[in-house]
TORMI-212959 format. One record per residue (C-alpha): residue number from 1; residue in three letters; x, y, z. Coordinates in nm, 4 decimals, padded with zeros to 6 digits. Layout:
BEGIN
{NUM ala {X Y Z}}
...
***
This chain:
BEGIN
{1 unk {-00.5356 -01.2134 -00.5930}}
{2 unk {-00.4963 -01.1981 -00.9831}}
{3 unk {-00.2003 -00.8710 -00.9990}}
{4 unk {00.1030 -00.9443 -01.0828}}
{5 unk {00.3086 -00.7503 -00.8534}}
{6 unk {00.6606 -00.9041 -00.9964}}
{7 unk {00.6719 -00.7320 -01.2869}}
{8 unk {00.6159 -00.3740 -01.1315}}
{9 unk {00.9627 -00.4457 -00.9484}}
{10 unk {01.1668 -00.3044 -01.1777}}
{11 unk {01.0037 00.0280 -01.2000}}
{12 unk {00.8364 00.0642 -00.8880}}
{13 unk {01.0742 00.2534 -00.7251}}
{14 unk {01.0750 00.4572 -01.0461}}
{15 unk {00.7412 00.5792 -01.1213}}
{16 unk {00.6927 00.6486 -00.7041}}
{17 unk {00.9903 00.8091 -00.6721}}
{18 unk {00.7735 01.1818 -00.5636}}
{19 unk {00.4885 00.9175 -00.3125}}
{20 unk {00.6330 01.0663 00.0255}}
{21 unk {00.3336 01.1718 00.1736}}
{22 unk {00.3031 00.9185 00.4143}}
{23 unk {00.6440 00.8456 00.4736}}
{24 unk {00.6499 01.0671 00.8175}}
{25 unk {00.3229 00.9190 00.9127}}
{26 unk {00.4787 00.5595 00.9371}}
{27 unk {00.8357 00.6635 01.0835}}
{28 unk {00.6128 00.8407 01.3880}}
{29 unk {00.4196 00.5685 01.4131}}
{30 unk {00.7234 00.3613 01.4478}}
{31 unk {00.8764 00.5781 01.7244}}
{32 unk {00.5159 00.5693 01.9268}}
{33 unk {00.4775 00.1959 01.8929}}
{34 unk {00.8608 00.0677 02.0165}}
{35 unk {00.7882 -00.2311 01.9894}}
{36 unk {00.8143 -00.5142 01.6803}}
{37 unk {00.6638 -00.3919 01.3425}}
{38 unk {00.5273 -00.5888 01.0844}}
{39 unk {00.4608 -00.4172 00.7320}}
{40 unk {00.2424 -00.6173 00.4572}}
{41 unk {00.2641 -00.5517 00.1024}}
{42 unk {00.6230 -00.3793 00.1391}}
{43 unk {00.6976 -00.3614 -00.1950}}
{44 unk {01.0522 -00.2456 -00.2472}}
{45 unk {01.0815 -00.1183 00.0993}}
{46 unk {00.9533 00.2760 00.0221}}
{47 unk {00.7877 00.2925 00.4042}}
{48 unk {01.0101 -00.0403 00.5556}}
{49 unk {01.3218 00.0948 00.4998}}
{50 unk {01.2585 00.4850 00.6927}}
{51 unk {01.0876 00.2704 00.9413}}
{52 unk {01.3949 00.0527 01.0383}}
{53 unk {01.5727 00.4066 01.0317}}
{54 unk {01.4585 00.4625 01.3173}}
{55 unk {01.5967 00.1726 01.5056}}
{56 unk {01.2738 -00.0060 01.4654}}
{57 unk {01.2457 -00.4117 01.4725}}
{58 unk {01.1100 -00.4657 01.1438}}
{59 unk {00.9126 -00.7347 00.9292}}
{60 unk {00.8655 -00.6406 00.6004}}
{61 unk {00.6463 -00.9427 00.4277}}
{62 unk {00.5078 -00.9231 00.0249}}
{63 unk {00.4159 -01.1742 -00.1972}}
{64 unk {00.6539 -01.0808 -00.4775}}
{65 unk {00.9949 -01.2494 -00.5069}}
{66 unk {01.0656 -01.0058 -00.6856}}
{67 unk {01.0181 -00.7150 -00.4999}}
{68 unk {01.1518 -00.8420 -00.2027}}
{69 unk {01.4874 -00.9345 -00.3925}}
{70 unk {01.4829 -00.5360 -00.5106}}
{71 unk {01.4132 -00.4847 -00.1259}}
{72 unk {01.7311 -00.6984 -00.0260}}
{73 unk {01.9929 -00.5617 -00.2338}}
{74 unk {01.9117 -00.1976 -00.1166}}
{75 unk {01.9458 -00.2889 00.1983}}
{76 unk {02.2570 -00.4923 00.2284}}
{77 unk {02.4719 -00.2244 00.2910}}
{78 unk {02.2595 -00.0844 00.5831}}
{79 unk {02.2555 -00.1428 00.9671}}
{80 unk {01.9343 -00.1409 00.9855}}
{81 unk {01.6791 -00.4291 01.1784}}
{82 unk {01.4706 -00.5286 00.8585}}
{83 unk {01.3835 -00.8576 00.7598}}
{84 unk {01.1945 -00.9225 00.4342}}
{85 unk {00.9792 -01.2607 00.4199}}
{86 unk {00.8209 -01.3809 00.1096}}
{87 unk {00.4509 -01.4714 00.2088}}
{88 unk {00.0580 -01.4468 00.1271}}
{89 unk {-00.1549 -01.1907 00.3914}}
{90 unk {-00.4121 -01.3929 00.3953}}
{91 unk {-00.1943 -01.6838 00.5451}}
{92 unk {00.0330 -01.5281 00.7480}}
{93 unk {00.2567 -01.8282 00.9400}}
{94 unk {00.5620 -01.6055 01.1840}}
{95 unk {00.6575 -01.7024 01.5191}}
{96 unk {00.5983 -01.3692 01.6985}}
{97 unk {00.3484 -01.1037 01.7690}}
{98 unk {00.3413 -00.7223 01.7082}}
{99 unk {00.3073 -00.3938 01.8613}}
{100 unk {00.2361 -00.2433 01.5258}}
{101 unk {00.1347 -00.3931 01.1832}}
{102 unk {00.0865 -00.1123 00.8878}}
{103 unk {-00.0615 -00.1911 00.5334}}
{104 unk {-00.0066 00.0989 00.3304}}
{105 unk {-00.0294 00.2664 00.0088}}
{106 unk {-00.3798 00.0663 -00.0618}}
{107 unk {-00.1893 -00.2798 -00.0133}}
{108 unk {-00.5160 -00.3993 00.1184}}
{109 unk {-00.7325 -00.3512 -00.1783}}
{110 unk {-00.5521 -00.5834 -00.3993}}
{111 unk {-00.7705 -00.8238 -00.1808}}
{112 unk {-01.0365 -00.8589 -00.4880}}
{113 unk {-01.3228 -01.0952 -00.2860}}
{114 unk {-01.4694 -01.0289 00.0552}}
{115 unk {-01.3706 -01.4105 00.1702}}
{116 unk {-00.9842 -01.3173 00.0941}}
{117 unk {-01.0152 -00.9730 00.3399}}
{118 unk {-01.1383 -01.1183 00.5818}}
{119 unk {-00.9082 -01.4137 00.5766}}
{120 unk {-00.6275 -01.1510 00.5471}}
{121 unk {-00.8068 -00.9594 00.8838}}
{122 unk {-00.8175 -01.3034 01.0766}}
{123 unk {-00.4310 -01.3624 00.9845}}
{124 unk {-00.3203 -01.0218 01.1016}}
{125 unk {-00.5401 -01.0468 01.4466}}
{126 unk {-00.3258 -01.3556 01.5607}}
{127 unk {-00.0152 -01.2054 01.4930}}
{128 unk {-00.1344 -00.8421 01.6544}}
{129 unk {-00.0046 -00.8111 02.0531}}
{130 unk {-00.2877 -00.7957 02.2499}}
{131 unk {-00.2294 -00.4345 02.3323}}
{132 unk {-00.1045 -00.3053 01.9353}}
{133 unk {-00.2184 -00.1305 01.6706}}
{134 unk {-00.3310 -00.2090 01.2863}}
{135 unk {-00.2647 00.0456 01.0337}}
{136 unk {-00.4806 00.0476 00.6762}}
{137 unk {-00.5043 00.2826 00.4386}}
{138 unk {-00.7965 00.3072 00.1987}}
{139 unk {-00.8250 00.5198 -00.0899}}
{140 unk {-01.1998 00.7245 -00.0824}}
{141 unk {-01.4000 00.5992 -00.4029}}
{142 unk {-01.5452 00.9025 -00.4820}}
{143 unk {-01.7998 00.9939 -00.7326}}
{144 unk {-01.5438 01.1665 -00.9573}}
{145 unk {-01.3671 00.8449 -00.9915}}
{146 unk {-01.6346 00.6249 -01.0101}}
{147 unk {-01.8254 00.8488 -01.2946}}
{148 unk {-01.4924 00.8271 -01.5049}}
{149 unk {-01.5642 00.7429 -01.8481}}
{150 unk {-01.5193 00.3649 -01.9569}}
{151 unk {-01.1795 00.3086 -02.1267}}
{152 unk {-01.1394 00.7171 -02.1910}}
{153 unk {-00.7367 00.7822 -02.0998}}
{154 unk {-00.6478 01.0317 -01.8005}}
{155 unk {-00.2953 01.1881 -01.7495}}
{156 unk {-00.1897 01.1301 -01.3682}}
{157 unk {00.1373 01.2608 -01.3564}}
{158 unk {00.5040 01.3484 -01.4900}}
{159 unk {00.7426 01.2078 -01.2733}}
{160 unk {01.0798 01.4181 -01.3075}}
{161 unk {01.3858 01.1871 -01.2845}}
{162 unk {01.7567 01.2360 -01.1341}}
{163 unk {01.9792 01.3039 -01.5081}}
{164 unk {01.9537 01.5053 -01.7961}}
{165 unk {01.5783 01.6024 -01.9027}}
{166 unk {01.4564 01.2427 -01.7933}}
{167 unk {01.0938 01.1691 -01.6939}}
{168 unk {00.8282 00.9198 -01.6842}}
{169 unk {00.4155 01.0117 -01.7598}}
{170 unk {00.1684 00.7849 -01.6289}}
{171 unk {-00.1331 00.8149 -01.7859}}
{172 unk {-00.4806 00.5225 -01.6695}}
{173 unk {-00.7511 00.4453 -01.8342}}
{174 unk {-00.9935 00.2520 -01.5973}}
{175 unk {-01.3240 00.0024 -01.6129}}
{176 unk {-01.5234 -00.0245 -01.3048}}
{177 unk {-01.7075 -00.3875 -01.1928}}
{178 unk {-01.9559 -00.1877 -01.0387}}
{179 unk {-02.1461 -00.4812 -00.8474}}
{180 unk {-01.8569 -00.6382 -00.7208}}
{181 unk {-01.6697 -00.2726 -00.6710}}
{182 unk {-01.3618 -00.3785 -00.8571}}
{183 unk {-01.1600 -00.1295 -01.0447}}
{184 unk {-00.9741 -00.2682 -01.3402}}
{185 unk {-00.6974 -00.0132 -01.4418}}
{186 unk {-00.4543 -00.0196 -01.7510}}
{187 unk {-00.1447 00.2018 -01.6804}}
{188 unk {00.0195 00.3318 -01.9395}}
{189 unk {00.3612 00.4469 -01.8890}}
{190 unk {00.6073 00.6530 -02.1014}}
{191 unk {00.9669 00.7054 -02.0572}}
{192 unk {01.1109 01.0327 -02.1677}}
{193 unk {01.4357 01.1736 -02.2145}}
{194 unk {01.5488 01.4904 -02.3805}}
{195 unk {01.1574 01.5929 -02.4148}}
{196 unk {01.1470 01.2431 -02.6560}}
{197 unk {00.9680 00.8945 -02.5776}}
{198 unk {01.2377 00.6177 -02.5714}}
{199 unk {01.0527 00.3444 -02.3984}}
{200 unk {00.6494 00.2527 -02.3704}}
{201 unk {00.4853 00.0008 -02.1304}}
{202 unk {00.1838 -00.1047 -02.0057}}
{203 unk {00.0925 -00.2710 -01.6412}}
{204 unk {-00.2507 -00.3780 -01.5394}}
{205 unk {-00.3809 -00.4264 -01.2024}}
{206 unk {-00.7359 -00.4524 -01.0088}}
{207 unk {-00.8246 -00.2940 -00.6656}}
{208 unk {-01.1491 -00.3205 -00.5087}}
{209 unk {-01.2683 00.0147 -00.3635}}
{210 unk {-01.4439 -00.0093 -00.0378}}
{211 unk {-01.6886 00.2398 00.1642}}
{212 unk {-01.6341 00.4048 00.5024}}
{213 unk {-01.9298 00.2297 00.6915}}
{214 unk {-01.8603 -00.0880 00.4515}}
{215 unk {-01.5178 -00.0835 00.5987}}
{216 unk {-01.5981 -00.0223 00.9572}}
{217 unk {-01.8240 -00.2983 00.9804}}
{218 unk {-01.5597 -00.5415 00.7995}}
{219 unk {-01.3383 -00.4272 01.0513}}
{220 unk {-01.5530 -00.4610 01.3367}}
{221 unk {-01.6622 -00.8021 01.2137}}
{222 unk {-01.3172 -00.9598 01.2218}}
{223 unk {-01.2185 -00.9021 01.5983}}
{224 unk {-01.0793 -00.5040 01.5447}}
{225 unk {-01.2177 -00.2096 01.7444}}
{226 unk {-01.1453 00.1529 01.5786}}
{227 unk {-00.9407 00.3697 01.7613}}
{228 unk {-00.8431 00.6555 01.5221}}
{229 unk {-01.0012 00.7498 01.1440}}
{230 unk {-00.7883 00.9875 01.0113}}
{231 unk {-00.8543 01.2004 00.6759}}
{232 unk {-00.5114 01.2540 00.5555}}
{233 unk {-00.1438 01.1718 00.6892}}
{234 unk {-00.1321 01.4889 00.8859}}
{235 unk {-00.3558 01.3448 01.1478}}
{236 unk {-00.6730 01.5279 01.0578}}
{237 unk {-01.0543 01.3862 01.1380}}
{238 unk {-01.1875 01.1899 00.8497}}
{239 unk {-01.4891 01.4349 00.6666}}
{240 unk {-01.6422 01.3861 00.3802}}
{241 unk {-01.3491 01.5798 00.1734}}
{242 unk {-01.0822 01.3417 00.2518}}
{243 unk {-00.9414 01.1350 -00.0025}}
{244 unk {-00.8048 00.8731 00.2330}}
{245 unk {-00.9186 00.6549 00.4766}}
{246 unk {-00.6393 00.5929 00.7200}}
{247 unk {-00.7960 00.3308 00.9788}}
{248 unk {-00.5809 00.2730 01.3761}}
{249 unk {-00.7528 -00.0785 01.4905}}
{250 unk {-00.6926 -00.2390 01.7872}}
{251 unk {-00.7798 -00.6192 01.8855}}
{252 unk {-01.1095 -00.6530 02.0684}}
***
């Protein structure tokens, strides 16, 4: 993995302040699994936290120091069951398995090679209970996205922001490894207040998109059978309209 997911700690929370979508989703699938949960890639805690909410058992693992330190501190005044662990998904090392392990929010496509997902798959199959479930999301790479112009600069969104008149505008301007189906993104992101730009920055990362039957037989391949494909966080059948890929696997 080549992103550098420490320096997005600071502003993660920030510029995904309005990504709730899936947030019900994950609590839900909490309550249906009580049992031990295990999230990878939990960031600063945005799904974690609502999950331990619940009265959930919960792992929260991610590779940043960072993050998880951001993580920590907003939980140390809680009474919540959430324990965040500094480690790699590809080499995950805990004593215990669980009734529910979720990657969301595209976690798993930061995994830029084949050999690294399935080394990631084969990780989270020995530490999956026998009888539990394994929760990825995938973004769809449609042909809108994949037909965006080379280096041309796309507004995303303006993220209102608790205070007087204060937001932040992401704006991306992508290049696409088409052979190895890697997108390369530069994020450009503008701090406003008052209707004025006070602060610019820029964060790259790289995600590797990956198709529905590509998928399936990745998943199949590593030990998982699929249970549910769902087109969207309300539960609906995947068609070919759906934007996400939200994939239940259980162990074979």
């Amino acid at each position: 993995m080549t992103n550098d997911f420490d320096s997005w700690a600071e502003i993660y929370d920030l510029i995904h302040v309005d990504l709730t979508d899936d947030i019900k989703f994950y609590v839900e699938e909490a309550l249906f699994s009580n049992g031990d949960i295990l999230e990878i890639g939990c960031g600063t805690g945005r799904v974690a936290i609502p999950m331990a909410q619940t009265g959930a058992n919960v792992t929260a693992v991610d590779i940043s120091e960072a993050m998880l330190k951001t993580l920590s501190s907003k939980i140390s005044s809680k009474n919540i069951n959430l324990k965040p662990i500094k480690m790699d998904m590809r080499a995950l090392s805990l004593p215990n398995k669980f009734d529910l392990i979720i990657i969301p929010f595209h976690g798993f496509q930061s995994l830029l090679q084949y050999e690294d997902q399935s080394e990631c798959l084969e990780s989270l199959r020995n530490h999956l209970a026998r009888d539990g479930t394994l929760i990825i999301n995938l973004f769809v790479p449609d042909r809108n996205m994949l037909e965006q112009e080379q280096d041309k600069v796309y507004f995303i969104k303006n993220v209102l922001l608790p205070g007087a008149d204060r937001s932040i505008t992401l704006r991306h301007s992508s290049r696409f490894d088409i052979p190895n189906q890697i997108i390369n993104t530069k994020l450009f992101i503008d701090f406003s207040e008052g209707g004025r730009i006070i602060e610019s920055r820029i964060k790259d990362f790289s995600l590797r998109y990956i198709h529905r039957y590509e998928a399936e037989y990745l998943f199949k391949n590593s030990g998982f059978k699929l249970t549910n494909l769902f087109g969207d966080f309300e539960r609906n059948n995947f068609d070919p309209y759906s934007e996400e890929m939200i994939w239940e696997l259980t162990p074979n």
